[in-house]
Steps between C-alpha positions, in 0.01 A plus 500: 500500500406200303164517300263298625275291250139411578392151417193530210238304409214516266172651636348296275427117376509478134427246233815355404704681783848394555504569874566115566780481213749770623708284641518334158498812314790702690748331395426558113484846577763658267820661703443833334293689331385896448113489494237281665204410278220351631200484181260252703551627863224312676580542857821603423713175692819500314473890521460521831763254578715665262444853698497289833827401428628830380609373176294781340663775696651742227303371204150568339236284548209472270180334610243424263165300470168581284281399830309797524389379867876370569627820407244729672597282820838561464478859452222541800757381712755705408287844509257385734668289776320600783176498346537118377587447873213611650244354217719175541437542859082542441497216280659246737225608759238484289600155378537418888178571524294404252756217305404385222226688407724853559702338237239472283361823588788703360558269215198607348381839608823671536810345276325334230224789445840787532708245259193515237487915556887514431543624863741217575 
């Protein structure tokens, strides 16, 4: 049975993200290799394409970043997924709601006050 690849994308929009390059990018990819490192993963695009791909099937991958909030994002979703669902879930009815001013809401009495604690 062949193995069936999922297409990937990044969860994410980043600063400097090469989402809208890969088509530039792949084809400076090198032909082989034995390790993937990624030191500035951001949201991860030529990683995920990469994976996407299956190019990284059989090799180690490392991700890296020093985003404290990129990395505890990346790491709720892998440990958490069904949690970040659901609170993904609230916060899109909330900002139905109330808009802007939900937005605004959790900006500064949830993330930013958490961020300042170390909780994020």
């Amino acid at each position: 049975m062949p193995i069936r690849l999922e297409v990937m994308h990044p969860f994410l929009k980043w600063v400097g993200g090469k989402r809208q390059l890969l088509h530039e990018l792949r084809p400076r990819y090198p032909q082989t290799f034995r390790r993937y490192i990624e030191p500035f993963v951001g949201s991860g695009a030529v990683f995920f394409d990469l994976y996407g791909s299956g190019t990284l099937n059989g090799r180690d991958a490392w991700l890296v970043d020093d985003n404290p909030d990129l990395i505890g994002c990346y790491q709720m979703v892998r440990n958490h997924t069904e949690a970040v669902i659901a609170e993904l879930e609230a916060l899109a009815a909330g900002h139905r709601a109330d808009g802007e001013a939900h937005y605004y809401q959790v900006r500064d009495e949830r993330f930013n006050p958490s961020r300042s604690a170390g909780g994020v």
